[in-house]
Structures are given as C-alpha cells and as structure tokens.
N, C-alpha and C positions, 0 to 999 in steps of 0.2 A: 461323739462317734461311738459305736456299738464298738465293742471288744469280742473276740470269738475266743475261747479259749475251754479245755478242757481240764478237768480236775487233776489236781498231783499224783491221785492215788487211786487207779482202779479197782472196783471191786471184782472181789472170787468168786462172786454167786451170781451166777446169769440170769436169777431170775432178778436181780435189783437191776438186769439191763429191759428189760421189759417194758419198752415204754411203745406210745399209741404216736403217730402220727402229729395229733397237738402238744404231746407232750413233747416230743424232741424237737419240735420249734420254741417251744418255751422254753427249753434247755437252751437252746441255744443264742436265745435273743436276752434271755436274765442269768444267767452265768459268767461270774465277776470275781473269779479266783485268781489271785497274783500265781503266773507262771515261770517258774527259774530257768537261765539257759542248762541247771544242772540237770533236772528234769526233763527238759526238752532232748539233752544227750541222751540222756538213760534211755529213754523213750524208742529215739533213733537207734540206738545199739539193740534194744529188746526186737526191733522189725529186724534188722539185719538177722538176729541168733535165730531167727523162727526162719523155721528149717520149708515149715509149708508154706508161709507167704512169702518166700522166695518165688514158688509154681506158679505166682499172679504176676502178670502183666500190668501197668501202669492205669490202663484201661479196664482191667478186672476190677482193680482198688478202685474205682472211681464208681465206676456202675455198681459193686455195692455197698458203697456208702451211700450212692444217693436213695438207694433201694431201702434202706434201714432208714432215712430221713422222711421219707416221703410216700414209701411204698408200703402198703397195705399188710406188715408181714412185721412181727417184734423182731425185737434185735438178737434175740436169745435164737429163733427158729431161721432168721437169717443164717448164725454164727452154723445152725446145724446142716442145713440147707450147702451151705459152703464149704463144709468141711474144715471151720478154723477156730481156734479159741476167741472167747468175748474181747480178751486182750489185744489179738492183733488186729479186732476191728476197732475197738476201742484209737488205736493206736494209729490206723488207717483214718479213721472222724477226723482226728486230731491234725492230721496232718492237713486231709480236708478243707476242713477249715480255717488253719492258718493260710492256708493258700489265697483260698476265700475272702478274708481279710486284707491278704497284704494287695491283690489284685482289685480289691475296691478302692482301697486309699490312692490305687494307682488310677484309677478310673477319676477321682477327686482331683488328682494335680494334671491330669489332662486336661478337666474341664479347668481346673486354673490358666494352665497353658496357652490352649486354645483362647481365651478370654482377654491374655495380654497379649496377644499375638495380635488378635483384632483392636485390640485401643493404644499399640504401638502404632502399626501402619496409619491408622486413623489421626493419631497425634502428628505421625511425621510427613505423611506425604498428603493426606485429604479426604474425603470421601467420594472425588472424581476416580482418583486413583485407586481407590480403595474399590471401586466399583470395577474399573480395568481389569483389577487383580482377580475378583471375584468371577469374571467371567472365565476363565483359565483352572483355577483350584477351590476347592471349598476351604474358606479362610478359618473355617471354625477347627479344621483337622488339626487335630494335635499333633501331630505326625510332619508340619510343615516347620520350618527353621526361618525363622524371621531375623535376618543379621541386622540390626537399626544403624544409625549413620555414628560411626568414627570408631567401630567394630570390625573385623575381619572376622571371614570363615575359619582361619585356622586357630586361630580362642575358643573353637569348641572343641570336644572331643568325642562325642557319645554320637556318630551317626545311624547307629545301628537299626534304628527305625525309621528315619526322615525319607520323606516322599518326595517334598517340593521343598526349594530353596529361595525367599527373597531378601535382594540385597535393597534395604534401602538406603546406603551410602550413592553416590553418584558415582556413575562409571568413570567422572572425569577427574578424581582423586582417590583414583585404584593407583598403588604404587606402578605394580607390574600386571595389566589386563587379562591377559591370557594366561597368564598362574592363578587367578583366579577364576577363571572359566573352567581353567582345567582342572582346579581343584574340586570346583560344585560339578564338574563331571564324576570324576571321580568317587563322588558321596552318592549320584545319587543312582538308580536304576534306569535301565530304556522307560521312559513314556515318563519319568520324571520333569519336574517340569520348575525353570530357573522364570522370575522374576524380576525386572529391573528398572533404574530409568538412569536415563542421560541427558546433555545439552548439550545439541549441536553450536557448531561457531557463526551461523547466519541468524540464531536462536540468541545467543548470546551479543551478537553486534547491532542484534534489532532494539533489545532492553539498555541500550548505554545513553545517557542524558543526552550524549553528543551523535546523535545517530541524525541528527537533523542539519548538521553543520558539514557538508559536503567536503571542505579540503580537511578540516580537523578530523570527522571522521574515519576517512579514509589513510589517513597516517596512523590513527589508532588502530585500525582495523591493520593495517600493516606491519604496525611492531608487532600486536600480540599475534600473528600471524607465522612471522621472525623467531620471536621469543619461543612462543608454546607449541610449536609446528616443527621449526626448523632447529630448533638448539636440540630436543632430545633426539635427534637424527645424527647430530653430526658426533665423531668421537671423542675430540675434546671440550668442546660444549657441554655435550649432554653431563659428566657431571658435573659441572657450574650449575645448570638447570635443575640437576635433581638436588644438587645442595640446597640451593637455594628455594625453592619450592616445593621442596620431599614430595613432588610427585603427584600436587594439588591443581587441581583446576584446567587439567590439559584442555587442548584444542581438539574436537574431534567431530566426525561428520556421522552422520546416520550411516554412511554406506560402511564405514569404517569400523562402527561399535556391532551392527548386525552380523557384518562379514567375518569379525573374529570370534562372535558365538559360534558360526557355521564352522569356521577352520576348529573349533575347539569342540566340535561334537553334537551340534543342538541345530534343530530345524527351526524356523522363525514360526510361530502363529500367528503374531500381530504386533504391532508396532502402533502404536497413536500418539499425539503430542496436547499435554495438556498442561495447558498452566503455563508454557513456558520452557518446559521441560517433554523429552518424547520416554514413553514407557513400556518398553518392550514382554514380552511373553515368548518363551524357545523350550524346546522339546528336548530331552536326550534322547538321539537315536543312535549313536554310536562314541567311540572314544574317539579325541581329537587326534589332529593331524600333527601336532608339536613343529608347526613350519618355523624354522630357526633362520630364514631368512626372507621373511615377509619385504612383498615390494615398495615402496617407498619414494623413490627417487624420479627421476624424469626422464629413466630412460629402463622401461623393464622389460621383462620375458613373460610371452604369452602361452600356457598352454595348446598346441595345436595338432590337430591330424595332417600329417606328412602320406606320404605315398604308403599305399601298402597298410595304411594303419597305424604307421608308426608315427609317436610323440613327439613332435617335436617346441623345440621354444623360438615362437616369434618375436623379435624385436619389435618396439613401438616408443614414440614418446609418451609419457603417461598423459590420459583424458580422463581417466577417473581417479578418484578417491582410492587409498591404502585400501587393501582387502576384498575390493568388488568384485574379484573373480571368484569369488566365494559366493555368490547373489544372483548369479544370472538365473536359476532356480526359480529363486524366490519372486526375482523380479518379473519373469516372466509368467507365472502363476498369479499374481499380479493385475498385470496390464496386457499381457500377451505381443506379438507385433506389432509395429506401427508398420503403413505402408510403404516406409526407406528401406524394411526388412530389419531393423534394429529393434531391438528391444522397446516397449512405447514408456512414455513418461520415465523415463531411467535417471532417476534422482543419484546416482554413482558416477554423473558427468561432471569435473568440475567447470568450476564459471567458462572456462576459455575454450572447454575440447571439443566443444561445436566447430569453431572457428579450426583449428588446426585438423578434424575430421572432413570438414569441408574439400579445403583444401588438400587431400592426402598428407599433408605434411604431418601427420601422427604417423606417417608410415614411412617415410623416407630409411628410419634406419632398418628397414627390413632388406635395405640392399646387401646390411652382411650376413644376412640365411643365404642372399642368392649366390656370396660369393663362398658359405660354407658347403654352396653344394644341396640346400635343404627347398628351397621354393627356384622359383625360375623368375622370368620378369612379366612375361604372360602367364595366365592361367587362372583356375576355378581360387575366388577366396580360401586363405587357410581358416579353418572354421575349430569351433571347440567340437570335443564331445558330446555335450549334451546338444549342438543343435544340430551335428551328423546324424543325429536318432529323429530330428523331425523332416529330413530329405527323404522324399520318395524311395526306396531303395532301388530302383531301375539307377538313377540319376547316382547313386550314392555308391553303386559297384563302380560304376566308371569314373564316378572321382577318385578312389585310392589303386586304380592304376595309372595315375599323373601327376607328378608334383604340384603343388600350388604352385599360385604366380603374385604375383605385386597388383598387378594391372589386370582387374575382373573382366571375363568376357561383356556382361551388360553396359562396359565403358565403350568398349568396342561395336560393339551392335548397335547404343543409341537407345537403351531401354531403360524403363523405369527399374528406381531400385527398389521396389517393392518385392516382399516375398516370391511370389510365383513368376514375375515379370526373370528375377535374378535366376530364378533356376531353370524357367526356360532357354534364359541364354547361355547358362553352361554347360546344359545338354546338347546343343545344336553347336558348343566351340568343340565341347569333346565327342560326338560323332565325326565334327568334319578331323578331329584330330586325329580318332582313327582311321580316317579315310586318307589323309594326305598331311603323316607327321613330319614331314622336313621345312614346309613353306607356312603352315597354319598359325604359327605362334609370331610369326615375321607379318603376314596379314594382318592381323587381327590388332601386333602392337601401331600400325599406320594408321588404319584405323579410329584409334582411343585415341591417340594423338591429332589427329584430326579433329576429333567430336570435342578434345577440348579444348582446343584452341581458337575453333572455327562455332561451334557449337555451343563454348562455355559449360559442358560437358563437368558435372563438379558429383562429387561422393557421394552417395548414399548416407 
C-alpha cells in the first residue's frame, strides 16, 4: 500500500515549494518519511495559531490544495494568490492527504466487506436464495449488515451507516420475534430494507419421514403443535417451553411471521418459498406498533367501524392465523377479491375457518357487541377500515349512520356474496331503513331466517 505523508520539517523558502504538476504527484506517490504523532500535534497546533487560516472554510482548504496539486499554478504563487504563508499550505497538503489515505484503506475493507457478505449468504442459505436477496438490495453494498446463523443483531454496535439488514438465522429460533423486528427497525432508515427466511409448520410436517403414515403422523403433527404452539402461549408452560428449548425451532405460519414485520414497521415486497424454507423481503416505512397484547387465542377482537365512524372491537372465534389482521394489505394487493367478497386465495385461514365461517359460527360471539350496545342483530357487515375505503361513498355515508348488525342484509335478500352482489343489498336494507325504521330490521331478520333454513342460505 502506498503511504501519503509529508515531511517533518518545512522549508522557509518558497521557492524550494515550487513544484510543476508532475512533480507533486511524484512527491506524493514516492514520499516515505516516518511521521511521529509528535509532529503531527505540532503541525495541528501551527494551523490553529495562524490567525489567517482561521478566515478559511473547510471547503477553501480543500479547493486549494487540490489547486496546488493539480492546477496549473506553483505552489509559491498559489500561497500568494491566497493570501497565506507556504506553511499553512504546506500544512493544509498534509492534512489533505492524510485524509486521503485513511478514506482509501476505508474504501479497501468495504471491498473486504462487501465480499464476505456475499460468500457468507452463499455459504449459508444458497444461490437460490442468494438470488431472492439480490432482487431486493445490491449484495455487493458494503453498507448492508449480514447477521449469519447463531448471531443476534444486538452483537453489533456500529450502525451508523447500514442500509439493509439480513438475518440469516431462522425466524423460528429468534428468542423473542418482534424485539427483533423492532430492533432492525430501529437501525435502519424508511426505505431500508430487512431480509429473511423462515419455516412454516405445513413446511416442516411435509419433510418428517412419518408424513406418509396417516394415524402416526397425525399424533406427531399434534404434539408438536401442543408443544411449539400452545406451551409458549400458556402462563405457566411457557417457561417450561422456553427452558427447555431456549426458544428454538418454534411453530409458526406464514401469515404470522409476515404480519409481525407489518405490526413492527415494514411493508412486505415478497415472500417465496425455496428449498423448503419461505424467504421474505420488508421495507421500513414507519416505526412499529409495540402491540403488547397480540391475538392468540380462540376467541379475539376485531378492529371494526361502528356508527358514526367510531372503532369498535368485534368479537369472533379465531379463523385465522396469530397477526393476520396485519395483512389484509398485503393480501389484498395480492389476489384482490374473490367472488364471496372475501379476500381471494387468503393463505391467513387456518385449516378449519372455512368450516366455522360457513356456518356463521366464527361469529356467534359477536352477540356480546350486540348486548354492549355496539352492533345490533340486523344490519350492514361490521367491516374494517381499509375496506370502508373501497365502498362507494354513496353506500358508505349511510352506513356510519347505523350500527352494524350480525345478520347481513344479502342473507336476507337471497343474494350472492359477491362484492357488488353485498353492497347492493345493503343499500336497498339501508334506504328502506330510512324510509320505515321501526319494522325493517324485524323484516328483514324473517327473512335471513327463512333463506336459511328453507334455502340452505350459508356465509359468504
């Protein structure tokens, strides 16, 4: 490596600074004087005392140093041109080119960097993967942070430059998931962009030797289901679970590892499944949500639009997957609607919430909204936010002046559950409901009742 460094001792006579163009690159490329930190002080003390290159800006010093390096003009008629002694340029070079130096050796352990960054990911995850990744970040960027497998993020400390974050540990031997979401939030800027992969449990019960032996599989498939599902859920399980597993090899589902990027601050770009394993790609577009009571259980609270606008939480049994309300987004950007009015291909359902969505029965506990007062037992679907924003707004004024209800008018009417099929019908329940609100919701429940008894009349 070249050494930049300038002499211990300047000269008094400006014309011994006098040099052409070739010469002070020749100075500079064969100049090989041992320089002391003592010197180096001196030096620095000498620019401080000088009273006139104090009057220079950071950007004066630079412009004319490169001017005496490069520019057609000696260094003695520079120094006069400037108004400053040969010393303080002398001293200004000097600094120069330390700078110089120390910024190229940095430019050398980037390209180091960058180099192991790519024959880590390549060693540990593949060149399927390694190509996943590439579509998303340029892997060669030194500037990205590659955490390899049985590493945490908080082992590093120097974030001060990092752009992109990948973890290639599996998400399903992250002690706590979402402290680590939120921590590579945290590191990185908006449009940063996090890295991953994971193994769902339909992923993992498909690779088991015993996947072919129907009643054995299905006991397996049920303890570790028990075990890696249900123990870190419960209170005093879960530490038994985390004792004994420190937190390795959990159970987890697509809709579940995606949806706590999203609660944690990050848009999805893509998601693929290779090898056996699915490998995600998420954006930071804002700081996470820190939900400290993520849904779980089998019997949760839905975000929902009430009368007026107002939020409220609808009961349901769970039909999806931990975190899915975090997805409807994604999902719907996606596959857009099917013709039930549902979301299409909605991989956030578990195995059975067909079956109990069929039957209304994922909805039976929403009788205690109607006894808080918050829905009624007729009326328009309680629907989220984001798909109040794709109603007509004709249709969407007169829904937040009426509570929702249990029982959608398209039950009632005999219409399909299709998109515009549903919204026809609860424009025509809530017209007639302005026209004649004491009897319409009494109609209407006769009705639904009828169509499903007589009609087999079943859910969207």
């Amino acid at each position: 490596m070249i050494k930049l460094y300038s002499t211990p001792e300047a000269p008094d006579n400006d014309q011994d600074l006098v040099l052409d163009k070739a010469s002070v690159l020749k100075k500079i490329e064969t100049d090989d004087v041992e320089q002391t930190d003592h010197i180096k002080a001196h030096l620095h003390e000498r620019i401080l005392r000088s009273k006139k290159a104090d009057n220079f800006t950071s950007l004066d010093r630079i412009r004319i140093v490169v001017d005496g390096l490069i520019g057609d003009i000696s260094e003695s008629d520079l120094c006069k041109r400037e108004g400053i002694s040969t010393k303080v340029y002398q001293n200004w070079k000097k600094s120069f080119l330390d700078s110089f130096k120390e910024s190229s050796e940095i430019d050398l352990l980037q390209k180091a960097v960058s180099t192991k960054n790519k024959k880590q990911i390549l060693n540990e995850v593949g060149l399927s993967a390694y190509h996943f990744f590439s579509k998303y970040i340029d892997i060669t960027n030194p500037n990205n942070l590659v955490v390899p497998k049985g590493k945490i993020l908080s082992g590093y400390s120097d974030f001060s430059k990092i752009e992109n974050v990948v973890l290639l540990n599996k998400v399903n031997n992250f002690r706590q998931i979402n402290k680590q979401f939120e921590e590579v939030n945290s590191k990185l800027q908006n449009g940063g962009i996090i890295l991953g992969r994971f193994e769902t449990f339909t992923a993992r019960s498909e690779k088991r030797a015993v996947n072919k032996i129907p009643v054995i599989n299905s006991l397996v498939r049920g303890f570790d289901f028990v075990f890696h599902r249900i123990f870190p859920k419960l209170p005093y399980l879960k530490k038994f679970y985390f004792f004994t597993t420190k937190g390795k090899n959990r159970l987890l589902s697509k809709a579940e590892v995606l949806g706590r990027l999203v609660s944690c601050g990050f848009d999805i770009l893509g998601c693929e499944e290779i090898g056996g394993l699915s490998y995600f790609a998420a954006e930071k577009t804002k700081l996470p949500d820190f939900n400290m009571s993520p849904s779980y259980g089998p019997l949760f609270k839905m975000k929902r639009v009430g009368k007026n606008g107002k939020i409220i939480g609808v009961y349901k049994f769970r039909t999806m997957h931990p975190y899915s309300e975090y997805l409807q987004d994604y999902v719907l950007k996606l596959n857009g609607y099917a013709d039930s009015g549902k979301p299409a291909d909605d991989f956030r359902l578990v195995p059975w919430g067909k079956f109990l969505r069929r039957y209304w029965l994922d909805e039976l506990p929403q009788l205690i909204n109607v006894l808080k007062g918050e829905l009624k037992i007729v009326g328009v679907r309680p629907v989220s936010e984001r798909y109040l924003q794709d109603i007509p707004e004709d249709i969407r004024a007169l829904r937040l002046t009426q509570k929702p209800g249990c029982i959608p008018p398209y039950v009632a009417l005999d219409r399909a559950g299709a998109v515009n099929s549903v919204l026809q019908a609860e424009k025509e329940y809530l017209e007639t409901k302005l026209k004649n609100p004491y009897f319409t919701d009494t109609i209407f429940f006769f009705r639904a009742i009828y169509n499903i008894i007589f009609k087999s009349k079943r859910s969207a």
